[in-house]
C-alpha positions in Angstrom: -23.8 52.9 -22.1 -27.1 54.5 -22.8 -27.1 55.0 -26.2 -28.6 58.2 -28.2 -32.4 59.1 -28.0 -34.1 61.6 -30.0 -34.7 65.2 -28.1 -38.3 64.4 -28.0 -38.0 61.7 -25.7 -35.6 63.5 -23.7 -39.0 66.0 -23.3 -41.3 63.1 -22.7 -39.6 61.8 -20.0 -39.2 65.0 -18.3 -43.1 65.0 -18.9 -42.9 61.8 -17.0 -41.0 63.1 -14.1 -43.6 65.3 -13.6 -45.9 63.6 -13.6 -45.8 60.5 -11.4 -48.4 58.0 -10.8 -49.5 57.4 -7.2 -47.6 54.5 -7.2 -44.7 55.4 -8.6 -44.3 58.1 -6.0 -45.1 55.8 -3.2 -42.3 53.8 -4.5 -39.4 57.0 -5.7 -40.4 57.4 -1.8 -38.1 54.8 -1.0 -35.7 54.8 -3.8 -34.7 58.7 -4.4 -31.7 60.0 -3.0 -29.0 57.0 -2.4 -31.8 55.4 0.0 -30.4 52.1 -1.0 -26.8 52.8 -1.3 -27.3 53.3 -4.7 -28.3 56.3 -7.1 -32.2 55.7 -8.6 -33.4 57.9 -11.5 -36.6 58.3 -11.9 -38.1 58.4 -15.8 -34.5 57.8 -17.3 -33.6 57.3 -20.7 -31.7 53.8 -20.9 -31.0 52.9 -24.6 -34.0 54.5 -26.8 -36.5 53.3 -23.8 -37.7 55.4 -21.1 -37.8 53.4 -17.1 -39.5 54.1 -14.5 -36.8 53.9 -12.3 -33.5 52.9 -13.2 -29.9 52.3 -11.3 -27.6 52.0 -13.4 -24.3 51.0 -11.1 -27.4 47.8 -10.4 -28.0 47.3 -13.8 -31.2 47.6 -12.9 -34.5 48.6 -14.0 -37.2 48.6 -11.9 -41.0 49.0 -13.3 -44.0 50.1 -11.8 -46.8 48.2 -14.2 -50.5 49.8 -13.9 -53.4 49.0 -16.4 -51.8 50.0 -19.5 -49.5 46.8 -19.2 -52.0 44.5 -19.9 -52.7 46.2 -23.3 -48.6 46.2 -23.7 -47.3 42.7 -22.5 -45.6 41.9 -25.8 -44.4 45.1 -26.2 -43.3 45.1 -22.6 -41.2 41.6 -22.6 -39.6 42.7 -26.1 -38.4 45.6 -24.3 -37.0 43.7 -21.8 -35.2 41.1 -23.6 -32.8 44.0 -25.4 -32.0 45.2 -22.1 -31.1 41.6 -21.1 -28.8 41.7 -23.4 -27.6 45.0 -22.2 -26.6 43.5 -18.5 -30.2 45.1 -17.6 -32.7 43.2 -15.6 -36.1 44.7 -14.8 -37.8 43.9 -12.1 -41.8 44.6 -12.9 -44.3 45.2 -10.0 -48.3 45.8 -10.1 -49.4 49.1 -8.9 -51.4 47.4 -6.0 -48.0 45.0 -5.1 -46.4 49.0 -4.8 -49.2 50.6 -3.0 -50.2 47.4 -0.5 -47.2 45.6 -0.1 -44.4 48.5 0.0 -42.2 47.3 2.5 -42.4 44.1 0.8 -41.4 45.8 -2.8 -38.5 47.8 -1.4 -36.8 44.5 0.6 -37.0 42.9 -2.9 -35.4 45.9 -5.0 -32.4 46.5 -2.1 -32.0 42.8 -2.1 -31.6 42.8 -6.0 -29.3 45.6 -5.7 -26.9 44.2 -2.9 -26.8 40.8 -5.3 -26.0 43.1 -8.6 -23.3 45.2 -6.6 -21.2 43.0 -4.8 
């Protein structure tokens, strides 16, 4: 289910792993180990495209969208639309929505993932 990708992005994701932003760790806070009832990986490979967090019993890909984003929006809803039509939705959240509103984030991901699971 998620396709072949070239060693080198294998690497780069590991890089990623590593190398959290703020917000992305505020948010694997809540989503690492089953915390939803569900497995999260963080920085997976999903076909060819690395997510910030992914679930893939959800079908779901959740994204954690800093400043670069507004450099990539075209980019970013192309992605998106091939994983639509992989059974993948992504849900896309501002760093500040992460970092201010957390409780508010995580209610909407384990809501998304009881709806995606049932």
């Amino acid at each position: 289910m998620r396709g072949k990708s070239s060693p080198a992005k294998h690497a780069f994701a590991s890089k990623l792993r590593r190398n959290l932003t703020g917000s992305e760790k505020t948010l694997w806070g809540h989503l690492s180990k089953k915390q939803l009832g569900v497995w999260f990986y963080s920085q997976s490979l999903a076909y060819g495209y690395i997510l910030d967090f992914w679930c893939p019993k959800a079908g779901l890909a959740v994204e954690v969208d800093g400043g670069i984003h507004v450099l990539t929006k075209k980019r970013d809803r192309k992605r998106d639309a091939v994983l639509r039509c992989k059974g993948i939705l992504t849900m896309r959240f501002p760093n500040d929505s992460v970092d201010n509103n957390t409780a508010a984030v995580v209610a909407m991901i384990k809501a998304k993932v009881k709806q995606r699971t049932k």
